[in-house]
N, C-alpha and C positions, 0 to 999 in steps of 0.2 A: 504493500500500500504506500510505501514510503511516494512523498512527495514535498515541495516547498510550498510553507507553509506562510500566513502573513506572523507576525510577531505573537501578535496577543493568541493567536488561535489556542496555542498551548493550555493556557489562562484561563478560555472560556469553557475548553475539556474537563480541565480542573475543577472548575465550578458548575459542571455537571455532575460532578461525583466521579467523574471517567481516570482514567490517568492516562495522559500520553509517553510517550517514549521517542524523544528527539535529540539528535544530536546538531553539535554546532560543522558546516561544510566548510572545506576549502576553499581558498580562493575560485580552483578549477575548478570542483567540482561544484560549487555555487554556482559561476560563471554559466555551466552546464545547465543550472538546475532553473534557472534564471530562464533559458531558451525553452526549454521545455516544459515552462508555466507558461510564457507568451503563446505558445502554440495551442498551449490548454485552452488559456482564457481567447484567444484567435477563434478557435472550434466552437468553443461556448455562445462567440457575440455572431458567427455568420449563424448557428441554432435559434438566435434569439426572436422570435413572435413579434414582441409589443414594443413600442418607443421606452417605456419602462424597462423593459428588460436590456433592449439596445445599448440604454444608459447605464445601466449598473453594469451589463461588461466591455462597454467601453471604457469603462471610469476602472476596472481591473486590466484592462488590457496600457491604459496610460501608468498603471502605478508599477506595473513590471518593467514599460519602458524607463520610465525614472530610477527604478533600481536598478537596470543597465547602464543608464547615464551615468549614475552614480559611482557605479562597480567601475566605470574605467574613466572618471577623473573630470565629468563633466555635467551641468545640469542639463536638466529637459529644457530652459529657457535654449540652451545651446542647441540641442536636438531643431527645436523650432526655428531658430537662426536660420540650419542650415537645410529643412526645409523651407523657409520662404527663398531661398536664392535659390535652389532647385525648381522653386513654383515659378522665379523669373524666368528662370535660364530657357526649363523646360514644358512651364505651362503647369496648371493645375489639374482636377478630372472633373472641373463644373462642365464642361462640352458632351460627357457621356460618350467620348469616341471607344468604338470597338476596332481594333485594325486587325483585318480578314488575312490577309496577307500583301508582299511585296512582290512587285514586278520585276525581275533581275532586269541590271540596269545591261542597256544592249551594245554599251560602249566599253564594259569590262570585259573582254574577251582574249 
């Protein structure tokens, strides 16, 4: 079952009566464990039904990216820096473009 856990979760097992059994990660194996809660809560928010639900795991999908910003030396204000010069560079996705495919160009030959 082992998985990454938020801080307090331990806390609140405890005060179900439960006990948990947690230990503290490596940097790597944090680092690891970090990617594969993103992909958790990723799975969780494209599942999600309702604007409600949207929200609560987008709002877990942002707090893992922070604790990646974190883990290697930067905030999430940075993260957003350097998607908005990516939204200049390369556009954002309000257009809803789908690209079907590319026409090889008939001068590379």
């Amino acid at each position: 079952m082992g998985k990454l856990v938020r801080d307090r979760v331990p806390e609140m097992i405890r005060e179900s009566g439960r006990t948990p059994h947690v230990v503290t990660l490596s940097t790597n194996a944090y680092r690891s464990a970090l990617l594969d809660k993103l992909h958790e809560e990723a799975a969780e928010l494209s599942a999600a039904q309702t604007t409600e639900s949207v929200l609560e795991e987008a709002a877990d999908v942002l707090e893992v990216l922070a604790a990646i910003a974190v883990e290697h030396g930067v905030s999430l204000d940075t993260i957003g820096e350097v998607a908005r010069t990516k939204r200049e560079k390369r556009g954002g996705f309000a257009m809803r473009l789908w690209l079907e495919a590319i026409d090889p160009d008939p001068d590379a030959r």
